[in-house]
C-alpha positions as CSV (number, residue, x, y, z in Angstrom):
1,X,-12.3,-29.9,-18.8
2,X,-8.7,-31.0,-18.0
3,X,-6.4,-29.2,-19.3
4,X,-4.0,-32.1,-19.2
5,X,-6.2,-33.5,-22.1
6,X,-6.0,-30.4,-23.9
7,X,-2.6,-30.5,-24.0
8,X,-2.1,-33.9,-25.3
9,X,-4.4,-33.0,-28.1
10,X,-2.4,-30.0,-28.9
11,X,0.9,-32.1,-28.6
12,X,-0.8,-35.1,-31.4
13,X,-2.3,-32.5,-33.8
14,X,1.2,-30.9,-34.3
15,X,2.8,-34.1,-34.6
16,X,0.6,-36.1,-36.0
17,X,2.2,-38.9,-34.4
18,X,1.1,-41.3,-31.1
19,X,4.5,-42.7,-30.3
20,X,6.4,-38.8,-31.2
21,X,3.7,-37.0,-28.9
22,X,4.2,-39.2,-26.1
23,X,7.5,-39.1,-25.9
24,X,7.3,-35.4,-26.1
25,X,4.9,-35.4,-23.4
26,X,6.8,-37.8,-21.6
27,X,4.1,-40.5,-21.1
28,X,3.3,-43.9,-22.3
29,X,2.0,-43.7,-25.7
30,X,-1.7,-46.2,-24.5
31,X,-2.2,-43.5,-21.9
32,X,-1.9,-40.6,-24.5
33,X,-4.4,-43.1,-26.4
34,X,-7.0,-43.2,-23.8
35,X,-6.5,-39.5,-23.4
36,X,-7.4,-38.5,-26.4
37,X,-10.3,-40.9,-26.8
38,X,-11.5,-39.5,-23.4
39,X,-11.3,-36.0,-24.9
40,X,-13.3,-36.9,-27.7
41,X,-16.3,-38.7,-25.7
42,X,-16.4,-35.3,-23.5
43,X,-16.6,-33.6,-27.2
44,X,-19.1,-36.0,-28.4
45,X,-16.5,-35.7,-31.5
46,X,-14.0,-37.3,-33.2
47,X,-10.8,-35.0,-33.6
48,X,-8.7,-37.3,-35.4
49,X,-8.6,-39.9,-38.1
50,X,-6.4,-42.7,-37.6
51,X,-4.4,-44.1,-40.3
52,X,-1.4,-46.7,-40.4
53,X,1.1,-44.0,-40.1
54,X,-0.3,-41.6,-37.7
55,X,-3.1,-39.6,-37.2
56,X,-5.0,-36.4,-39.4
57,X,-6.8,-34.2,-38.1
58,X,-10.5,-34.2,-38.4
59,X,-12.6,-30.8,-39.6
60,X,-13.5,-30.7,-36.2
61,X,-9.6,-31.3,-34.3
62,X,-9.0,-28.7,-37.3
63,X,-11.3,-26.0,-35.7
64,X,-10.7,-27.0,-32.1
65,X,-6.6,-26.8,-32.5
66,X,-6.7,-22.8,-32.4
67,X,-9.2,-22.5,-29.3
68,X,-7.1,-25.1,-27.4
69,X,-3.7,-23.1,-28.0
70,X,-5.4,-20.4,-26.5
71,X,-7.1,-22.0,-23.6
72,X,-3.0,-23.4,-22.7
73,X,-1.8,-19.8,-23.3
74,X,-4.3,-18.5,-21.0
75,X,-4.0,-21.4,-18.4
76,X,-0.4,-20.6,-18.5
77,X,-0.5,-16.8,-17.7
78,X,-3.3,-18.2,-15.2
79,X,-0.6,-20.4,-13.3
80,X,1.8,-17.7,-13.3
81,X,-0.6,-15.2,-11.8
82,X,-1.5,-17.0,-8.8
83,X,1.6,-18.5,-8.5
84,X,2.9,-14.8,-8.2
85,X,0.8,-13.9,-5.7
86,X,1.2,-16.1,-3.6
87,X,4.8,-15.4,-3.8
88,X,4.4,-11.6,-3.6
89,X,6.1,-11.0,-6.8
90,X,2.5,-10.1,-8.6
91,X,-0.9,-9.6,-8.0
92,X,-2.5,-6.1,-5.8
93,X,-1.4,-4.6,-2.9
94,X,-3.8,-2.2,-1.4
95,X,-2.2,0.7,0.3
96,X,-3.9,3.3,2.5
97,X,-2.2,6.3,3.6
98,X,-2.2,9.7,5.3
99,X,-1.9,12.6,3.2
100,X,1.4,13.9,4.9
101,X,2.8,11.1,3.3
102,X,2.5,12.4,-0.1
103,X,5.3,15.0,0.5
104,X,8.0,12.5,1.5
105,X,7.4,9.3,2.5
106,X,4.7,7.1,0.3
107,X,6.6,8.4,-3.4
108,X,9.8,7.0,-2.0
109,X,8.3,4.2,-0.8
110,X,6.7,3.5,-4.0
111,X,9.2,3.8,-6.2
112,X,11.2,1.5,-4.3
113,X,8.8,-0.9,-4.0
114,X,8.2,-0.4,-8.2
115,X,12.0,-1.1,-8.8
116,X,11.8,-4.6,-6.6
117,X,9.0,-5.9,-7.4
118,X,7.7,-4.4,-10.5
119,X,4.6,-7.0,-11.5
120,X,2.6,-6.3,-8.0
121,X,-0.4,-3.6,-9.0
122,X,-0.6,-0.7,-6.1
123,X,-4.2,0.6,-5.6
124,X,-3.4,3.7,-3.1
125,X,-6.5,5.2,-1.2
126,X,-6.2,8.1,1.0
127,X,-7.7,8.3,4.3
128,X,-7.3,9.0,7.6
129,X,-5.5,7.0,10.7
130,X,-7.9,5.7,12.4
131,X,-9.8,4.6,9.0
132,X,-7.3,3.2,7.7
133,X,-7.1,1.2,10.9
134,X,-10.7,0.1,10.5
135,X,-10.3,-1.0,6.9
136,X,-6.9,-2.7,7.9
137,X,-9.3,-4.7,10.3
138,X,-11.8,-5.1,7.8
139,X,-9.7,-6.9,5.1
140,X,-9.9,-3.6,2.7
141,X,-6.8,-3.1,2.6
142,X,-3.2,-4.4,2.8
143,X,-1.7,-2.3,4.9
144,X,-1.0,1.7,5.8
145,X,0.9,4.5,6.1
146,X,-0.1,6.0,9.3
147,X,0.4,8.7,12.1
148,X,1.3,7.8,15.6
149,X,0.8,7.7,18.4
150,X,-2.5,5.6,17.5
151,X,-4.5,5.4,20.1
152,X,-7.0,2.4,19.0
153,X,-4.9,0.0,17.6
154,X,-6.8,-3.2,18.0
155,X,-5.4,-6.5,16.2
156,X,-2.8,-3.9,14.2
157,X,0.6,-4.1,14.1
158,X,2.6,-1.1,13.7
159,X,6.2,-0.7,12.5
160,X,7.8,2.9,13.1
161,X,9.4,4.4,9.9
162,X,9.7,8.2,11.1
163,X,10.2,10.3,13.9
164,X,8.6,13.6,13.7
165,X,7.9,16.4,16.3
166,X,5.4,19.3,16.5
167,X,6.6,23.4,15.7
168,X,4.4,25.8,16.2
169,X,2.6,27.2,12.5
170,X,1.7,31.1,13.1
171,X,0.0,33.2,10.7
172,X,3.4,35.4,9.0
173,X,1.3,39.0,10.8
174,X,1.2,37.2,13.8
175,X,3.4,39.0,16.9
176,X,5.6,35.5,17.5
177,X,6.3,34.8,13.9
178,X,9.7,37.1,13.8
179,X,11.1,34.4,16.7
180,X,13.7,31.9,15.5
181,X,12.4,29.5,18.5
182,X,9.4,29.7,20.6
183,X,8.6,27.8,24.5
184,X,5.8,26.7,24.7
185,X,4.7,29.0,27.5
186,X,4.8,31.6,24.9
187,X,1.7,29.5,22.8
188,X,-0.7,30.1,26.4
189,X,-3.0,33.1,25.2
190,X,-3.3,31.8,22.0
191,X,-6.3,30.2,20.2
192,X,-5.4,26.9,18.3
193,X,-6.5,25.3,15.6
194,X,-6.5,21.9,16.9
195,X,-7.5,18.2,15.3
196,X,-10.7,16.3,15.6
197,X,-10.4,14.3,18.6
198,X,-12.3,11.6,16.7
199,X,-11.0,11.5,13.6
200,X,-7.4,12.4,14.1
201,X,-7.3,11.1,17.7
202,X,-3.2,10.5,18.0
203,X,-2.4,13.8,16.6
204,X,-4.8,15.2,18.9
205,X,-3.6,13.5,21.7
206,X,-0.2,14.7,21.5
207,X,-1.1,18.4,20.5
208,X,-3.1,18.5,23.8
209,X,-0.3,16.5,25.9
210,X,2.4,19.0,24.4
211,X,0.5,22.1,25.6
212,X,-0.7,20.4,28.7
213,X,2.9,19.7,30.1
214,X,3.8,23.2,29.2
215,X,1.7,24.6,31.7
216,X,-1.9,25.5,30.0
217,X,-4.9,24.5,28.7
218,X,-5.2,25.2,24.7
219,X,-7.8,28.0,23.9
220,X,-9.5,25.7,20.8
221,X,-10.9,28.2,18.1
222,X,-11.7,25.4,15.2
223,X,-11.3,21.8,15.0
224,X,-9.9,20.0,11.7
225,X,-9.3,16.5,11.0
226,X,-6.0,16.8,8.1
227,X,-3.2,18.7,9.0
228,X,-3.5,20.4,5.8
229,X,-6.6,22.1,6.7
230,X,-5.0,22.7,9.7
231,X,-2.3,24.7,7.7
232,X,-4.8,26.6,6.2
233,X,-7.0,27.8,8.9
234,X,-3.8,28.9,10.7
235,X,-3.1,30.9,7.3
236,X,-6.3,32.2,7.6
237,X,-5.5,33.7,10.7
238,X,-8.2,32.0,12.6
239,X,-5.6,30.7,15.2
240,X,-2.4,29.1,15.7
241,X,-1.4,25.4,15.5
242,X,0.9,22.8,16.4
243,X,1.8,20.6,13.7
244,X,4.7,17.8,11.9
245,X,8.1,19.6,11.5
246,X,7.7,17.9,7.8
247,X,4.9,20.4,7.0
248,X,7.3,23.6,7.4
249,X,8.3,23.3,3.3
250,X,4.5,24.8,2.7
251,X,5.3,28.1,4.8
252,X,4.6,31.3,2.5
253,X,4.4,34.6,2.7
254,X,1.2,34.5,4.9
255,X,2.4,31.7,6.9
256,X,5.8,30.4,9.0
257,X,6.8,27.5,11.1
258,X,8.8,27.8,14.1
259,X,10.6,25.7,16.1
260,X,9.3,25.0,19.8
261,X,12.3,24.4,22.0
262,X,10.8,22.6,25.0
263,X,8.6,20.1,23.0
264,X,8.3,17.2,25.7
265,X,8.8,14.0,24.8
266,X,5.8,12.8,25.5
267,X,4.2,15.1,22.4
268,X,6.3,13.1,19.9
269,X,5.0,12.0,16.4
270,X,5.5,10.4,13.8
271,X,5.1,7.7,11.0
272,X,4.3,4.2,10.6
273,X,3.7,1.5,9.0
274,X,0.3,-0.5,10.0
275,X,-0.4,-4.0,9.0
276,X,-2.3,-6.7,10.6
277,X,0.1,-10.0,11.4
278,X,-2.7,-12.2,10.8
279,X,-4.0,-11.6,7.3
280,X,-0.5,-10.1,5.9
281,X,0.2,-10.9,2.4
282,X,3.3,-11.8,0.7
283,X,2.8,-8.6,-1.2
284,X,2.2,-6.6,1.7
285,X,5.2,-8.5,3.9
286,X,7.6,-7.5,0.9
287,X,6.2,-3.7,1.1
288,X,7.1,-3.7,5.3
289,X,10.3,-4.8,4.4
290,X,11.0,-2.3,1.9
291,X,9.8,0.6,3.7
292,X,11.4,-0.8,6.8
293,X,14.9,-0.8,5.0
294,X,14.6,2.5,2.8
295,X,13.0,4.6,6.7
296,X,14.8,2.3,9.7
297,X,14.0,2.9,13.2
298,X,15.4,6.2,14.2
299,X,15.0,8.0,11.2
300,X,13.6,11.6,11.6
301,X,11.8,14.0,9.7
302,X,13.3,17.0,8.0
303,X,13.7,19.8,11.0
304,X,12.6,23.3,9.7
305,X,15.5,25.9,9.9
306,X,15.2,28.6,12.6
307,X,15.6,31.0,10.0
């Protein structure tokens, strides 16, 4: 049904008038004419009586007049939604992320986004990298908040929002964890806790180059894919680990964080941004710019005092 035609009728039945509806519906008053009487064959009934001064509505235009206010105020808010969308200002934004993000980065991020563009609905999954990678790729979501270095990137595109390095996390009984700094030729003998090579493949990477270019091969005692589990193996006492300097706020009384003064460069971490250039949305190109202004290039994590 056109909603054209809708309108017209709506515009006649409130004024009762041919010549006073066109003109508010700035058309000629034989098309409003043919309009209507098109409406009413598609109806198969007649919605209006005509008389020598105007128009009444029939019992049928009567019952039909509150439906077809409804259809335009639905049309409307119709129009408006897509038209949002496709402007970024509305619609959903699908957002995977890393769980380190929760302790810094994504409720920043979101509330900034919120304040700018308050109409676009966030759906926020957590998962890890190299998912989020694979549902990036698969059109399931928008884009992510990931860990780097990524290692399988394929057709993503990542934009750096924070540089990060490893410090060494030591149960608190542990013989090291009195040290305000540690080398890491002092981590040698130990037995790590270290990250699935599958699952958290960058962080992996890293943890292995860092202890690599100091001079050993890590002793692995258990394998974990989210640095949080990491944490709490460590606190366990089932090994030592290497992990974000962010994560040195959850040291307690059973477990510290320590600086590593000879972390190479070629160990550094971080976070980013992933998005894939060729299906990015408005939505998602107005969340890259926010993040991208509220974490610029060159922005580092927290450091944990050497306390």
């Amino acid at each position: 049904m056109d909603f054209r035609r809708i309108r017209h009728f709506v515009v006649l039945a409130e004024t009762l008038n041919f010549r006073r509806a066109a003109e508010r519906l700035h058309i000629a008053q034989p098309a409003l004419t043919v309009s209507i009487q098109k409406l009413e064959q598609e109806l198969e009934t007649q919605l209006f009586v005509r008389e020598t001064r105007g128009v009444t509505l029939t019992p049928s235009g009567h019952a039909a007049l509150a439906e077809a206010r409804r259809i335009l105020f639905h049309a409307g808010h119709f129009r408006e939604a897509a038209h949002a969308a496709a402007s970024g200002m509305g619609g959903t934004l699908r957002i995977g992320f890393v769980g380190s993000t929760t302790y810094h980065l994504l409720p920043q991020l979101v509330s900034h986004f919120r304040a700018e563009y308050p109409a676009v609905e966030l759906t926020l999954k957590e998962a890890t990298s190299a998912s989020i990678v694979k549902q990036l790729e698969d059109e399931a979501l928008d884009v992510g908040l990931v860990r780097i270095p990524l290692l399988q990137a394929g057709r993503i595109t990542l934009a750096p929002l924070e540089h990060d390095c490893f410090v060494a996390a030591l149960p608190r009984h542990h013989p090291l964890a009195g040290h305000r700094s540690l080398s890491l030729s002092e981590l040698a003998g130990e037995r790590f806790v270290m990250y699935a090579r599958e699952e958290a493949s960058g962080l992996h990477a890293a943890a292995m180059t860092a202890c690599q270019l100091g001079g050993f091969q890590p002793r692995i005692a258990q394998i974990a894919t989210q640095i949080q589990t990491v944490m709490a193996l460590v606190e366990s006492g089932l090994g030592i680990a290497l992990v974000p300097s962010i994560m040195h706020r959850f040291a307690n009384e059973r477990l510290v964080c320590i600086p590593v003064d000879d972390m190479p460069g070629a160990a550094a971490i971080g976070l980013a941004l992933a998005y894939c250039d060729e299906t990015e949305t408005p939505a998602g190109r107005h969340f890259r710019q926010v993040a991208q202004s509220a974490f610029p290039v060159g922005g580092a994590a927290e450091a944990p005092s050497s306390r």
